[in-house]
N, C-alpha and C positions, 0 to 999 in steps of 0.2 A: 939231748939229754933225756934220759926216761925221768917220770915221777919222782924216784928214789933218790935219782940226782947222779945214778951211774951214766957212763959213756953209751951211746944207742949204740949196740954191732947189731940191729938186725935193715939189711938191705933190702929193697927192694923196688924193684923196673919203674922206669916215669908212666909209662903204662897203666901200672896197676896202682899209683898214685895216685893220679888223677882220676882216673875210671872210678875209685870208690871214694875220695875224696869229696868229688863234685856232682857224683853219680849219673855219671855219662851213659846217655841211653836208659835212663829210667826214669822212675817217673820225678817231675820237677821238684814236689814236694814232700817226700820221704823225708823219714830222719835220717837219712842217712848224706843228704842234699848239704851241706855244709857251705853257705854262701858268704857267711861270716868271712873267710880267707880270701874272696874277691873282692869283699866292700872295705875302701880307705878310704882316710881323711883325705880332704881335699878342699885347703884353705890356702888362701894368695890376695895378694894385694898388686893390682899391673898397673900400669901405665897402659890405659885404655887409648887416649885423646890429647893431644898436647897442640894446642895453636896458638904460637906469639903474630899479633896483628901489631901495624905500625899506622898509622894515621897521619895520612899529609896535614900540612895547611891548607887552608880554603885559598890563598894566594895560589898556592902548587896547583891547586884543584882547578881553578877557574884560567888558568890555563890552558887544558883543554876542556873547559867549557863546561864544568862539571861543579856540581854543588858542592859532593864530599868524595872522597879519595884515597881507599886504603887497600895494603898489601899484606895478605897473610901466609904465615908459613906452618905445615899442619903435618903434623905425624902420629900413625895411627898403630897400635900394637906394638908399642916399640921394646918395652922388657918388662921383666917380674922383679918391681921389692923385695916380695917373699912369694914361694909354694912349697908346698908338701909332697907335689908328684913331680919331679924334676923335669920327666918327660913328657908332661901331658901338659896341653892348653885347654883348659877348662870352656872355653868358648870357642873351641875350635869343633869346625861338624867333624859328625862319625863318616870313615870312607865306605860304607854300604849299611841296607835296610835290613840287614839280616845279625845276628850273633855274631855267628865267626867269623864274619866278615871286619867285624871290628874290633874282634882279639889281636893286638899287635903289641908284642914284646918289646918294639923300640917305642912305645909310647902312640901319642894321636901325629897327624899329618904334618908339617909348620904352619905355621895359624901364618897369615897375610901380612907383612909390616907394611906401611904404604905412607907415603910422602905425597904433600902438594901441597902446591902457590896457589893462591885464589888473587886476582884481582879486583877490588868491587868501587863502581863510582854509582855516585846521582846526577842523575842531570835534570 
């Protein structure tokens, strides 16, 4: 929609969108740099860490010979509550040191989800 609230008919190349939108190949700082349309919210609430532990008996324990005696089960990165960039993990690294290196249209990498047992005694 233009200003006036009529229908846009004026077209024109992704090309030339971007080029002066972003102002590709000039200098960083120009008014004409428009970085406002790259920067979004990006708010989330995850399930970072989650580990349910079970605690033997000292009876169980001393069994094999041990003071205390427990078994936990641990998953890491497991989902989102809520976010605001559907495709992005906010804690997930960028795939290279450079810009455009880390412009990707599907979003950031998959972040890690990761599972484990721990077993832990005292003796």
């Amino acid at each position: 929609m233009n200003s006036d609230g009529n229908q846009n008919s004026n077209v024109i190349s992704q090309a030339f969108y971007f080029n002066n939108v972003y102002n590709w190949g000039g200098p960083q700082y120009s008014p004409n740099a428009l970085y406002n349309y790259f920067i979004k919210k990006n708010d989330y609430i995850k399930m970072r860490e989650i580990a349910l532990t079970y605690n033997f008996s000292d009876k169980i324990a001393s069994k094999i010979k041990a003071n205390h005696l427990s078994v936990s089960l641990i998953g890491r990165n497991l989902f989102f509550f809520y976010r605001t960039l559907k495709d992005l993990d906010p804690e997930q690294l960028t795939v290279s040191n450079n810009f455009y290196g880390n412009a990707n249209n599907a979003g950031s990498q998959p972040a890690s989800r990761t599972y484990g047992i721990t077993l832990k005694a005292n003796f």
